[in-house]
VMD Tcl script that draws the C-alpha trace (Angstrom):
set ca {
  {127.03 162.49 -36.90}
  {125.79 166.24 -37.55}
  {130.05 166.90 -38.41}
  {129.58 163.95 -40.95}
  {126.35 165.36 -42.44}
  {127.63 168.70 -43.03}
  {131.12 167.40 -44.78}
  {128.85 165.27 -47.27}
  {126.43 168.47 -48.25}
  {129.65 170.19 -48.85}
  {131.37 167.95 -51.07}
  {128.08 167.55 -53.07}
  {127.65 171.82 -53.23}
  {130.68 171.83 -54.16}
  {130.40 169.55 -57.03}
  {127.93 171.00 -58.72}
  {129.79 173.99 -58.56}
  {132.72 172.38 -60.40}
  {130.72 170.52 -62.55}
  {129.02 173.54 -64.20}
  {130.41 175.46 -66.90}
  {129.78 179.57 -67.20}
  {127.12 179.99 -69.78}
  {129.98 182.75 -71.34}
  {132.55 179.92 -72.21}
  {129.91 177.38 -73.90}
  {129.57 177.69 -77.74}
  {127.02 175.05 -78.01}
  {125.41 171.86 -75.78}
  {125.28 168.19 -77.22}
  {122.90 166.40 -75.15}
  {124.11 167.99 -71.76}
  {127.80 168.11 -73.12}
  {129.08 171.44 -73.81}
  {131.54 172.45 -76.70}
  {133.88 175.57 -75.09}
  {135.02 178.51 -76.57}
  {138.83 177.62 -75.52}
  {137.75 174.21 -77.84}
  {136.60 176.30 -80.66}
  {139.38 178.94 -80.78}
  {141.78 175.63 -80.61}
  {140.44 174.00 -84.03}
  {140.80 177.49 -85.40}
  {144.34 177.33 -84.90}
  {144.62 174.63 -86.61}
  {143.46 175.72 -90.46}
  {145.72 177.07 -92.29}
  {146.75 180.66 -92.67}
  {144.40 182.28 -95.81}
  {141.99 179.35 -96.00}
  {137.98 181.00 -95.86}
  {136.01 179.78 -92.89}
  {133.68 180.87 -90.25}
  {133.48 180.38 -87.11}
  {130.14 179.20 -87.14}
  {131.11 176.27 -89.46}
  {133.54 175.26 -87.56}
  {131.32 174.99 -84.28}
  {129.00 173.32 -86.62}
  {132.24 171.29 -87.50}
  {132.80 170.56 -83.45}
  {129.21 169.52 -83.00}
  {128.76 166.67 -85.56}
  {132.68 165.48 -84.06}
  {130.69 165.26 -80.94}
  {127.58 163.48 -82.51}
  {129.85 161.05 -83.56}
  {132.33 160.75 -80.67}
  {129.16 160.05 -78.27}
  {127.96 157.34 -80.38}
  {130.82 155.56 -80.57}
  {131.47 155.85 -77.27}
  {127.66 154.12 -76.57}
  {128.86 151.32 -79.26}
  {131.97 151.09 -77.25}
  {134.23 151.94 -79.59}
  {137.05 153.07 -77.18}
  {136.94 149.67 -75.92}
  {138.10 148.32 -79.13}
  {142.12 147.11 -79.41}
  {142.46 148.46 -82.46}
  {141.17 151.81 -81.68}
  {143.59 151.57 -78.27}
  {146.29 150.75 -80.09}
  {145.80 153.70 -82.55}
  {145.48 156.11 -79.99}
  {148.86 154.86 -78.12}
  {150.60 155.45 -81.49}
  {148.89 158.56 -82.10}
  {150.16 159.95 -78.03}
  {153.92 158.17 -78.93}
  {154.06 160.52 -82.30}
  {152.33 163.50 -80.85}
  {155.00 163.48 -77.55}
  {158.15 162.27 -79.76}
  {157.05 165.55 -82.46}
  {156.98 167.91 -79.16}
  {160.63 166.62 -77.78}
  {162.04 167.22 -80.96}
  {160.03 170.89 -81.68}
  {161.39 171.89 -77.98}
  {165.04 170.48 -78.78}
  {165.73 171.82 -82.04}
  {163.50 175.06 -82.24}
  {162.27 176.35 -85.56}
  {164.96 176.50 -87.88}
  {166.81 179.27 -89.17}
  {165.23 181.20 -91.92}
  {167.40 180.30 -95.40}
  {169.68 182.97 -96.72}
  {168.80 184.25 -99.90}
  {172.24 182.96 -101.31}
  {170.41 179.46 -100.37}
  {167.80 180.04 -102.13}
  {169.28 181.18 -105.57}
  {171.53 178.53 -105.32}
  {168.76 175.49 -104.70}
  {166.55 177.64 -107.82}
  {169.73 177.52 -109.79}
  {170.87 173.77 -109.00}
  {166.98 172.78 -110.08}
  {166.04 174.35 -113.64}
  {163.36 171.57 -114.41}
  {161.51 172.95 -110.86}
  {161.78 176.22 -111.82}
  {163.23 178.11 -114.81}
  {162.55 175.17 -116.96}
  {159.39 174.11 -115.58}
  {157.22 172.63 -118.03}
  {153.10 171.23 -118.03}
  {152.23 168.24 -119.38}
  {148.83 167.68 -120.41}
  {147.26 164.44 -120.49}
  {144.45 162.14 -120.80}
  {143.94 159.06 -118.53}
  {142.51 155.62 -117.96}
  {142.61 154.74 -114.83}
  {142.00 150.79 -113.72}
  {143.18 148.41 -111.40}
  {146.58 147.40 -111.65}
  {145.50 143.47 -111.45}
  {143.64 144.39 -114.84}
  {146.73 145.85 -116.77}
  {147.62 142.05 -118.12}
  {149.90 141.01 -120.86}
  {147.08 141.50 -123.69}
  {146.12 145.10 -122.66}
  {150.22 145.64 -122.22}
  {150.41 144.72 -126.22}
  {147.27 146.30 -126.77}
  {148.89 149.49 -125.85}
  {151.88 149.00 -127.78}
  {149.77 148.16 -130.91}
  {147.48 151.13 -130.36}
  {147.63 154.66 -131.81}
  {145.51 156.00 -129.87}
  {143.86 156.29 -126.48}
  {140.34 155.69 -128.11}
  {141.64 152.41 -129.61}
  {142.25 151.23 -125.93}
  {139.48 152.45 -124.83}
  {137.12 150.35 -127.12}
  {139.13 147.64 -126.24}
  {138.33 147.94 -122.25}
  {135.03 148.23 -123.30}
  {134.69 145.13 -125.25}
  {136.57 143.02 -122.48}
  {134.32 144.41 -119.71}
  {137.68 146.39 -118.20}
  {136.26 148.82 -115.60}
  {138.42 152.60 -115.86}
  {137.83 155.89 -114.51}
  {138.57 158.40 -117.68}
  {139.92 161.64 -116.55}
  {142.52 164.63 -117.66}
  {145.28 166.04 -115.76}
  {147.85 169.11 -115.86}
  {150.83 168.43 -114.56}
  {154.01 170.44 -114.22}
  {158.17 169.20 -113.97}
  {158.30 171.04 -110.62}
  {155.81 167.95 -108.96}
  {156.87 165.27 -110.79}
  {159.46 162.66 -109.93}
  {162.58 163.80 -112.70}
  {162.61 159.84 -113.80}
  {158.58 160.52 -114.85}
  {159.62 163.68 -116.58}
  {162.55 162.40 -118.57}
  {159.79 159.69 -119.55}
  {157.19 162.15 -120.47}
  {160.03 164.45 -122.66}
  {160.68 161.21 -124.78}
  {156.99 160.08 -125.41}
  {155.62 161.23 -128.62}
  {152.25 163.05 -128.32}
  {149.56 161.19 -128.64}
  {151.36 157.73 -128.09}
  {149.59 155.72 -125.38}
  {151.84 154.53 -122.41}
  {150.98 153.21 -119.07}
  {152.51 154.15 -115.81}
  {151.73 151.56 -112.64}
  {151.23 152.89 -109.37}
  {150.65 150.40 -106.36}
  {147.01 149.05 -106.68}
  {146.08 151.16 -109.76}
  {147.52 152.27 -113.17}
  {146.96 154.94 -115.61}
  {146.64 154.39 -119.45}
  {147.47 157.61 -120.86}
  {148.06 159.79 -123.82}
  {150.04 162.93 -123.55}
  {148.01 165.98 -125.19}
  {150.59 168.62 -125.37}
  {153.97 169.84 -123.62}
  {154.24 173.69 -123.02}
  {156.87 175.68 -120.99}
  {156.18 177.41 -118.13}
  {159.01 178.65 -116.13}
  {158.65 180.41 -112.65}
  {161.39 183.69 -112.16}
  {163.23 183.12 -108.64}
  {161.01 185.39 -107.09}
  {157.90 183.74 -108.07}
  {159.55 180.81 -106.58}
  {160.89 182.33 -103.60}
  {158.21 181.28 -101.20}
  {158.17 177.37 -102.01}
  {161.95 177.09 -101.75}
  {162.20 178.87 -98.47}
  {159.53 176.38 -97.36}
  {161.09 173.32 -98.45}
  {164.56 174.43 -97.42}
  {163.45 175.39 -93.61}
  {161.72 171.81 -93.66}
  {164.41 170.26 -95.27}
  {166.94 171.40 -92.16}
  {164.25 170.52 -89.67}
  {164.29 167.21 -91.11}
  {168.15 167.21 -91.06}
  {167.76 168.36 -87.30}
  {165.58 165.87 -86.29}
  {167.26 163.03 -88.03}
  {170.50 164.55 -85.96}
  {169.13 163.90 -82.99}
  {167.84 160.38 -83.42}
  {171.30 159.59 -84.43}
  {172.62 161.78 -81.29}
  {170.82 159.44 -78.96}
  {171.42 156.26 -80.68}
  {174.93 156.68 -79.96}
  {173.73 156.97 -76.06}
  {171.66 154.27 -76.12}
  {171.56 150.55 -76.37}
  {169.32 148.99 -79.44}
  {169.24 145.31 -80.45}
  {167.64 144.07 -83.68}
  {165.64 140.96 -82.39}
  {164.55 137.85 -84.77}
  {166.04 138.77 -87.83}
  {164.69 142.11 -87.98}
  {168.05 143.62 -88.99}
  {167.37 142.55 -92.41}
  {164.22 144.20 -92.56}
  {165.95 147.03 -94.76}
  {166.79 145.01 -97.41}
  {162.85 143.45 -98.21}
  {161.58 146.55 -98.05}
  {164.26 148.12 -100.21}
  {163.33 145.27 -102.72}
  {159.55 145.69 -102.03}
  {159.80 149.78 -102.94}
  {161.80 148.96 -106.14}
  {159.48 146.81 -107.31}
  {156.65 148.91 -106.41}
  {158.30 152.05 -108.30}
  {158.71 150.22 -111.52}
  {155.79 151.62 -113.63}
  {155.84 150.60 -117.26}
  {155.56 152.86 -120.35}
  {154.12 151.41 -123.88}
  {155.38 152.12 -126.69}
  {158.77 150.52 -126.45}
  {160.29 147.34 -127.56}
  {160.59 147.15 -123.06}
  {158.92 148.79 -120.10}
  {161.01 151.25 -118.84}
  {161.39 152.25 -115.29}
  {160.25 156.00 -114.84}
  {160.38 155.54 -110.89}
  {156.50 156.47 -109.80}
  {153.20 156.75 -111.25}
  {151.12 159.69 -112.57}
  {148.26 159.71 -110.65}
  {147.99 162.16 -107.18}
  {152.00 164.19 -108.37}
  {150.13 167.53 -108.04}
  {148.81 170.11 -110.42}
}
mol new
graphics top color blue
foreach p $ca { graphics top sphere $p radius 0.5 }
foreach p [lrange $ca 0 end-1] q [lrange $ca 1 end] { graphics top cylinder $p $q radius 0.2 }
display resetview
């Protein structure tokens, strides 16, 4: 019996031992839970290389995560299937990334004969890049109907339009936008080269669609060694992408996959459900052309 005592006041010493953290490695307490300094100095790795921030934000940053993370455990939030699901998809992506970082490595650094030769093949990026200023509309793509279509071939200008949301109780968000041929798709820019200035045109992009005006056109080329650091960048992406997409196919060949229920033709409704999607229409032609994807969110 004493034996028995004895074990049980050890195990319980012994716990509380365990269970306390040295004041040294606790940056802050959330109702008795403490944030480490091992879990600070890991969301500092995370930011980005030249982007301002203290460390005291981001404690402040680890402490409202917390906040939140114990309420929704009290709700019982981890409980819920959707929020189970979501973080089994999150651990397949997160294990399936590391595989393929520990397979391929990082990639080779590109030659600088690779990168004159991707800044030569791509003059629109690069040496002749050009901004296009413009002035937008934005509204809900189920709003863009036949009458504001022909409204915006009629019109000659973007105020016209305007007046004419206004008076058919259109809701639109105005704004105006720099954009340059380096971010845009080359279908868009083609598109934009043609359009007069000041012509309206529309471009539709998924749920909403931009009624625009192009302001002015100016060039604004970037020398190879201004452009040096995004093309070395995108190439070394560009062959870990290749890598990766390597290795799927490596171990497709050593494995056994069957399409089940028709879901080998899967590819082809979703082919025609992106081609329909990237059909955005431009006014001020006899027919709405297809300039492949939309204005809004291409980058500055």
């Amino acid at each position: 019996m004493c034996v028995l005592t004895m074990s049980v006041m050890l195990v319980a010493c012994g716990g509380d031992k365990e269970g306390s953290k040295p004041a040294g490695q606790s940056m802050a307490r959330v109702n008795g839970e403490d944030i480490t300094v091992h879990q600070l100095n890991a969301e500092l790795e995370r930011i980005p290389a030249g982007q301002p921030v203290s460390r005291k934000d981001v404690l402040d940053g680890l402490i409202g995560r917390q906040l939140l993370l114990q309420q929704a455990k009290k709700e019982k939030a981890d409980r819920d299937p959707r929020v189970l699901q979501a973080i089994e998809r999150s651990k397949e992506q997160i294990l399936a990334q590391h595989y393929l970082q520990a397979k391929i490595g990082k990639p080779a650094r590109p030659s600088e004969a690779e990168i004159g030769k991707f800044y030569e093949d791509n003059p629109v990026m690069f040496a002749q890049r050009k901004l296009f200023d413009t002035r937008e509309l934005t509204i809900a793509t189920r709003d863009l109907s036949v009458e504001l279509i022909q409204k915006m071939e009629a019109a000659r200008s973007l105020d016209e339009v305007e007046r004419w949301l206004d008076a058919h109780g259109v809701k639109y968000v105005p704004a105006q936008a720099i954009r340059n041929s380096a971010e845009l798709p080359p279908q868009l820019v083609e598109m934009l080269e043609r359009i007069p200035t000041g012509k309206p045109f529309t471009v539709r992009q998924g749920e909403q669609s931009q009624l625009a005006v192009l302001q002015d056109v100016r060039s604004s080329p970037l020398t190879l060694a201004m452009a040096r650091p995004r093309i070395e960048q995108y190439l070394q992406l560009r062959k870990s992408r290749e890598a990766g997409e390597a290795e799927i196919a490596r171990l497709r060949t050593e494995s056994k996959v069957e399409y089940l229920n028709g879901s080998e033709q899967l590819d082809q409704v979703q082919d025609g459900k992106e081609k329909a999607a990237a059909m955005p229409q431009a006014a001020g032609a006899d027919q709405a052309k297809d300039v492949g994807h939309g204005v809004t969110g291409l980058g500055k």
